[in-house]
N, C-alpha and C positions, 0 to 999 in steps of 0.2 A: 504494500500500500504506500502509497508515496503522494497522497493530498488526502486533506482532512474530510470527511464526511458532513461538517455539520459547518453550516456559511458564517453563524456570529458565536462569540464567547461569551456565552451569561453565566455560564456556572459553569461546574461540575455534574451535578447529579443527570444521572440519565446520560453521559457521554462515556462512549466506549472505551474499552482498556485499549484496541486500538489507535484510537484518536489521542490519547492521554500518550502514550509509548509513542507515537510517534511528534509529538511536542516533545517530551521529555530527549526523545534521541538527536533531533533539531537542536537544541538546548543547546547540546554538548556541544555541534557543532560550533555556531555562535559564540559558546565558551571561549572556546580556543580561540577566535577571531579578537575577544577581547585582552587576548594577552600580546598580539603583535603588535610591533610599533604601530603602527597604522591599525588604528580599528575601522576604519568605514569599509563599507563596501556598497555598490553602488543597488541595492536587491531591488532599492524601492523608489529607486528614481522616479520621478516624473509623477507621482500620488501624493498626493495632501493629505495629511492628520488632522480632524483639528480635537484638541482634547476641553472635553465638557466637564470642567471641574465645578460642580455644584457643591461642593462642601471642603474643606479642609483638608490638605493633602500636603506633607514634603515628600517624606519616601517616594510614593507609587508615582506622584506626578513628572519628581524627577526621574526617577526610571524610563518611565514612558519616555520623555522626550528626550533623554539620552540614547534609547533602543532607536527609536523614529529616525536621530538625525545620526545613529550608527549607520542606518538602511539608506540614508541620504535622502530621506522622506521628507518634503516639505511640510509645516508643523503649522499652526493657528491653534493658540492658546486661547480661552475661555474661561473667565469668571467673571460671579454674580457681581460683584462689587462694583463694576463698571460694565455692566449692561443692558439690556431693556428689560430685562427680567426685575429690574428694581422698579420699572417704569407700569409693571402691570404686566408684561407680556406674557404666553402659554408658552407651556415647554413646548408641545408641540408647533407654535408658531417659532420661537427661537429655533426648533431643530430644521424647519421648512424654508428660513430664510439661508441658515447656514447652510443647507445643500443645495440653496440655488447658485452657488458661487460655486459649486462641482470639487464637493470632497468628495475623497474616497472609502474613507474609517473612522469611523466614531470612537473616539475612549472616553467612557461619563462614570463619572463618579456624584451620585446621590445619595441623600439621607433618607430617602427614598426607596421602599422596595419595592421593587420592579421596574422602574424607571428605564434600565437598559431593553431590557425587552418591552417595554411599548417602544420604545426607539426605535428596534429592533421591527416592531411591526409595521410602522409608520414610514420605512425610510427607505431608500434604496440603497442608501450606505453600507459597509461592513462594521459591524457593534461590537466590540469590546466592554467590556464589565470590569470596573476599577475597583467595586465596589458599591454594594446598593445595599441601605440600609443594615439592619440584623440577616440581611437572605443571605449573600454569597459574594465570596472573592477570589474568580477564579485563580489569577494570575500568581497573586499570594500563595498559593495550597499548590501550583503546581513547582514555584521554586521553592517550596520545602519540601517535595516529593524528589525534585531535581537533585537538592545537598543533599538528603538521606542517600540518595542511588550513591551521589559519589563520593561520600564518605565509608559507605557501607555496604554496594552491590545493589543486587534487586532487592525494593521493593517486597516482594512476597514472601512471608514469614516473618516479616518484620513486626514487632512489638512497637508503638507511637503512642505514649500517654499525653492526652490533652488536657493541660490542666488551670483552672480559672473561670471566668466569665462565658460559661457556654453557651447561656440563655441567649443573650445578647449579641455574640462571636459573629460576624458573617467568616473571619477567618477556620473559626472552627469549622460551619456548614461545610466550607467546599474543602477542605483538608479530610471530612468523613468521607464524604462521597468519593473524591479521589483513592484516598490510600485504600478505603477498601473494595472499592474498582480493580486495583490493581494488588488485591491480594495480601495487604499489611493485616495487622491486629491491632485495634484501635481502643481504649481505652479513656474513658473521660473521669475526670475528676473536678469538684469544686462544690462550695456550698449548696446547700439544697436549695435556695432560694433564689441560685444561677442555674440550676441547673432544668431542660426547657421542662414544659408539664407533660411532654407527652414524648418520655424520650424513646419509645418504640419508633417513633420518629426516624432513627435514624437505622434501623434497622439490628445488624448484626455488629454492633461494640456490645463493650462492655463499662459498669459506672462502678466506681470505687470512693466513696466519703472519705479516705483517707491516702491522703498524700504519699506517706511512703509506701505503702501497698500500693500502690499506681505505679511509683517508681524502681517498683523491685524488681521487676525483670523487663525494662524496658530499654529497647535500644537505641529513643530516642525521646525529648520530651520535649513540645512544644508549649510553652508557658503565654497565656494568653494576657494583653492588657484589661484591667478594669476598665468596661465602657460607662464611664460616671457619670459622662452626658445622656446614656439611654436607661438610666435605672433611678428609681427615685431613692430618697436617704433611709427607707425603710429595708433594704434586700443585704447591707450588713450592717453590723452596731458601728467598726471602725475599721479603717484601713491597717491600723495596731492588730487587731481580732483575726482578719485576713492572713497579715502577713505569719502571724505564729501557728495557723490552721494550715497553708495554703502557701506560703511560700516558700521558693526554693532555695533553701539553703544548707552549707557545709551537713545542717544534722539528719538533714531530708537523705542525700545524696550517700551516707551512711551507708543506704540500703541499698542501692542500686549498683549497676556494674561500676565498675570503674571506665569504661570505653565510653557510657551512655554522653547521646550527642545534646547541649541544651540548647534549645532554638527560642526565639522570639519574633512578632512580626512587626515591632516596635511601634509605637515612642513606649521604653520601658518605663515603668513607676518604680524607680531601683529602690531596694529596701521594702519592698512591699511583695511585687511577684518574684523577682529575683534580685538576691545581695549584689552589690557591685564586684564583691569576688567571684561570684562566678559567673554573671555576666560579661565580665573580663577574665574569665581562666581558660586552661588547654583546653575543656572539654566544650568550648563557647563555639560556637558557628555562625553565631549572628551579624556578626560583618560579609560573611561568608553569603551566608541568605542575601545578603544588599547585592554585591557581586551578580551573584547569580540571576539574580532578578532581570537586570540586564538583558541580559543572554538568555532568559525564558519570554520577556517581552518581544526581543526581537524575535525571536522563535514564532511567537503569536502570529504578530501583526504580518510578517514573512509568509505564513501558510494559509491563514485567511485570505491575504489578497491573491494569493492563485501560484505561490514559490512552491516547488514541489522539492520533497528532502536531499533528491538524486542531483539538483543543482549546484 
């Protein structure tokens, strides 16, 4: 198989281990391209980006348009602060005017869930998903499927504890659906009061209310941010309560391998989900995640617009 089956990126769930395996093996290539002197290459000449930031973004946004102008993609940035959307306008008139100026690819990030897929229906464009509300992140969940592969091999077999803010995660959403798409062992962890009401929800994981049991045989653990902004002051007593329930630290780690990989999808709460010693120690991947992200974007935007892997 050498092109993707499915036209826009909204999520995870429901996309094939195929389609997932062949991003993931893209990835790597792109990888490598990032490490030569010269990272451009010209994939995407002649196509226009324009990225629909509805909400608050440094990581993803800058990723994106660092993958965009790796591809040599021409790029049109977007936010609300300075646009008619402050003036009254509908999303879908904002999405109607911007592709009469003949883009190619939508990247939107909403508070919003579902937002990329009305887009998605509405447009002729090709839709990426940066992000939309508590639903789903694809692009996040597949460069932490991306580090785990190349730190640790395939994927399948592999133990992934998720631990924190699941209720609210969209990073959690598409990190289920993927890793167990592709065969890992998933594991969630975090207060009962984060965790969703109806966690058959996500199928075949498993929930664990305690931390180090989560982390005992795992060989990788993805610590999620409090989303503070999406929960109101009643879902925990204190950030104090949290961090000695639920965060990752030296005593947690105690129990777990010594090899286990700790990931984040950042902005970390250091002291809270994770100590700043081990968000900065040997076992940290999380600059690693940023890297790679890179190089799973370009991967994205690359097979969505019609690149095929064999190029």
């Amino acid at each position: 198989m050498s092109a993707l089956e499915m036209k826009h990126l909204i999520g995870l769930r429901n996309v094939s281990a195929a389609d997932i395996r062949l991003l993931l093996d893209t990835s790597r290539q792109f990888r490598d391209i990032l490490e030569r002197p010269v990272k451009k290459v010209p994939s995407l000449r002649g196509l226009t980006v324009v990225n629909l930031f509805f909400e608050n973004s440094t990581r993803t946004r800058t990723s994106f348009e660092l993958a965009e102008k790796r591809l040599s993609a021409d790029t049109v940035n977007f936010t609300t602060s300075n646009s008619s959307v402050q003036k009254g306008e509908s999303l879908l008139d904002t999405l109607r005017n911007i592709e009469a100026m003949k883009i190619d690819l939508v990247v939107v990030r909403h508070r919003g869930t579902g937002v990329p897929q009305f887009l998605a229906d509405h447009s002729n464009a090709i839709v990426l998903n940066a992000g939309d509300g508590a639903n789903e992140h694809p692009t996040q969940a597949l460069l932490d499927m991306f580090t785990i592969e190349q730190k640790l091999g395939s994927l399948r077999g592999k133990r992934v504890a998720i631990v924190g803010d699941i209720r609210h995660s969209r990073v959690a959403r598409s990190n289920i659906w993927g890793l167990t798409t592709m065969g890992a062992e998933v594991t969630l962890c975090g207060p009962s009061t984060l965790i969703p009401h109806s966690p058959d929800f996500f199928g075949d994981v498993h929930f664990e209310s305690d931390v180090r049991r989560a982390v005992q045989n795992a060989d990788a653990v993805i610590t999620l941010r409090l989303q503070k902004e999406r929960m109101d002051d009643s879902l925990l007593p204190s950030m104090r309560e949290y961090r000695n329930f639920f965060g990752i630290t030296h005593e947690v780690l105690e129990q777990a391998k010594p090899s286990i990989l700790i990931m984040h999808p950042g902005p970390i709460n250091r002291g809270v989900e994770l100590d700043s010693e081990i968000a900065d120690g040997a076992n940290s991947v999380i600059l690693e995640q940023v890297t790679n992200g890179v190089a799973v974007r370009m991967a994205a935007l690359y097979l969505l617009s019609g690149g095929r892997a064999s190029e």
